[in-house]
C-alpha positions in Angstrom: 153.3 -24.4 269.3 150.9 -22.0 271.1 147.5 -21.8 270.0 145.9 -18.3 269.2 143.1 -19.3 271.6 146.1 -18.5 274.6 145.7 -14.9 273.1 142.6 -14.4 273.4 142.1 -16.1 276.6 144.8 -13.8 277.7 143.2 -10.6 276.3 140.3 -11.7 278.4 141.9 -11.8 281.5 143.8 -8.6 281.3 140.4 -7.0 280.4 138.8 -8.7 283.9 142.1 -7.6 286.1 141.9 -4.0 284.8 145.2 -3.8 283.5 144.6 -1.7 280.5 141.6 -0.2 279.5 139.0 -1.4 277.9 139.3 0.5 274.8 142.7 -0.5 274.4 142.3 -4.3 275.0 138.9 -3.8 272.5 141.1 -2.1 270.1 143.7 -5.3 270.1 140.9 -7.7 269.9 140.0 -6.3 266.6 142.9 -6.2 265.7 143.3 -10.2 265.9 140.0 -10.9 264.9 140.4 -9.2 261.6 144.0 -10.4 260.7 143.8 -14.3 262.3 140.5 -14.4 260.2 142.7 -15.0 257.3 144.9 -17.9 259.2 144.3 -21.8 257.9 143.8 -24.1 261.0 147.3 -25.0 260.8 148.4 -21.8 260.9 146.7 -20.8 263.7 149.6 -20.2 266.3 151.7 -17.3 268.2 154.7 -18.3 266.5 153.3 -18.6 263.0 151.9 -14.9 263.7 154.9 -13.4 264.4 157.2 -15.1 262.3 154.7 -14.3 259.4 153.0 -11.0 260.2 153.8 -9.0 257.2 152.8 -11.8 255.0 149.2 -11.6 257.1 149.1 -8.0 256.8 149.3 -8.2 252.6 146.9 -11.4 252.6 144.6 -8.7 254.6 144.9 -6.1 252.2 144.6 -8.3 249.4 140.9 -9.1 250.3 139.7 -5.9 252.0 141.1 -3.4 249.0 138.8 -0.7 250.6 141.1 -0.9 253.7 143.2 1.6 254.0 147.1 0.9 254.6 147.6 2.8 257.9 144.6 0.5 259.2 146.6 -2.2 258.2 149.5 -1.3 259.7 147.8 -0.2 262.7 146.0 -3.6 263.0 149.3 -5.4 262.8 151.0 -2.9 265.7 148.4 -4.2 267.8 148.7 -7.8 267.0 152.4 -7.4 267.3 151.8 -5.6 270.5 149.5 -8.3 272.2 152.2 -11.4 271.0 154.5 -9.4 272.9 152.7 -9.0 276.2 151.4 -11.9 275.6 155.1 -13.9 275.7 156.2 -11.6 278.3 152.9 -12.5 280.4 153.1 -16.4 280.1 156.6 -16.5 280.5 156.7 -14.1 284.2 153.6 -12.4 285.0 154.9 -10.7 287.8 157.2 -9.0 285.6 155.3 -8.5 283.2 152.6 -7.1 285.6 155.3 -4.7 287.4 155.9 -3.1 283.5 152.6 -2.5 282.8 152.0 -0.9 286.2 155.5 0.9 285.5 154.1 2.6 282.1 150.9 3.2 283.5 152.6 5.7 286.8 154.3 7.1 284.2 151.3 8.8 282.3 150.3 11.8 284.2 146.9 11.0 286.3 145.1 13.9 285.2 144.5 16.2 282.7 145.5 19.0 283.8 148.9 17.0 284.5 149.7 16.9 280.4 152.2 18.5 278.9 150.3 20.6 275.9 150.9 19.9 272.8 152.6 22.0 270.5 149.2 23.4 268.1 150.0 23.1 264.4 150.3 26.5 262.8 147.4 27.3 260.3 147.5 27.8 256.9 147.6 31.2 255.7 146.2 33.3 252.9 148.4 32.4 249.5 147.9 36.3 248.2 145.7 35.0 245.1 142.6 36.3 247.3 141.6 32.4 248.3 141.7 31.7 251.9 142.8 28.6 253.0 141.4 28.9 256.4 139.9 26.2 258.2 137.3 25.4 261.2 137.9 23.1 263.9 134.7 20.8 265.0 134.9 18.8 268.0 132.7 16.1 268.7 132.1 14.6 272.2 132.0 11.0 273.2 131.3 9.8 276.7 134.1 9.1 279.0 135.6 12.9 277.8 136.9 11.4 274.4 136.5 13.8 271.5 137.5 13.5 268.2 138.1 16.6 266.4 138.9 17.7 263.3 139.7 20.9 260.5 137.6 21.4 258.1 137.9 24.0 255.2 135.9 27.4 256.4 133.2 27.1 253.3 132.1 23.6 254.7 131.4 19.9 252.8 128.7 19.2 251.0 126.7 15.9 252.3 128.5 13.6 249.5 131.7 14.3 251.0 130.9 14.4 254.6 129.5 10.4 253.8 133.3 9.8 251.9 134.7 11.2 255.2 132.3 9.0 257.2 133.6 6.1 255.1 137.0 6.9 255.3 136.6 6.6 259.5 135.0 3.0 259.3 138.5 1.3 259.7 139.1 2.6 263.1 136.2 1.1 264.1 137.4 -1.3 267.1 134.2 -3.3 265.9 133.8 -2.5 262.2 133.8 -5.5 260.1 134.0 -5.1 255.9 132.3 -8.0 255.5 129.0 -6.4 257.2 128.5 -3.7 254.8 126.0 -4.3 252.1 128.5 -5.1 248.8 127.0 -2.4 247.0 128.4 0.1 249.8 131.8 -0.9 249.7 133.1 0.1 246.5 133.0 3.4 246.2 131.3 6.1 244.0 133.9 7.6 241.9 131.4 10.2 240.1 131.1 12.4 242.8 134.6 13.2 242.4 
């Protein structure tokens, strides 16, 4: 049996030889943290993991109702994902080495290099003299990340711009239910 502790030694070293980003080996972290949290100490193992992921991902949900299930099944992609390299690493790292170098020559190397993306169309008037037109705000992050998103032309008001805010805190790479006051994580159904 392989210890989890392999992982995340692992996860270190591909984070110290640059082989992917640091976001994304942050955003697998996370991931692990949050669902091997859950594991007993006998439990704790690469093959228990994998041949017991969906059960971890409903133990998960069970205690962290407020999580949404796309988290969930985003946090168990990413576990998945780092078993997987993680097997492939240990058992040839050369290979495994030459893949990831593969995939990475495949992306284009700058940005002017993507292909666009095809734009969703907008929603239109529906003739009853409501517009369903919408703004797009984009919000910068260093590194030239931005998030962006529509939101309706009139604007939200401040108690659900703080739903919206609470609604993001799962894709947090370092967001942690359990550090949230209790009285902030259920949420206020009367301003519905």
């Amino acid at each position: 049996m392989t210890s989890l502790d392999n992982v995340f030694e692992f996860l270190e070293i591909i984070a110290k030889k640059n082989f992917l980003n640091d976001n994304t080996v942050q955003a697998r972290r996370t991931a692990c943290n949050k669902l091997f949290e859950l594991l007993e100490p006998d439990e704790r193992t690469v093959e228990h993991v994998r041949d017991n992921l969906d059960s971890l991902k409903s133990r998960f949900s069970n205690k962290y109702k407020d999580v949404s299930g796309a988290t969930v099944e985003e946090y168990g992609r990413r576990v998945r994902q780092v078993l997987d390299d993680y097997t492939a690493w240990s058992t040839d790292r050369a290979a495994w080495e030459r893949s990831i170098a593969a995939k990475q020559s495949a992306k284009p190397a700058r940005d002017d290099e993507k292909k666009p993306r095809a734009e969703k169309p907008k929603p239109s008037t529906n003739g009853s003299g409501d517009s369903s037109s919408t703004t797009t705000a984009s919000f910068p992050f260093p590194g030239g990340r931005r998030v962006k998103i529509e939101l309706p032309a009139e604007g939200l008001s401040m108690v659900e711009i703080k739903r919206l805010g609470f609604y993001l805190l799962p894709y947090a790479n370092d967001w942690s239910p359990d550090a949230m006051p209790a009285q902030q994580r259920v949420e206020d159904m009367s301003d519905r």
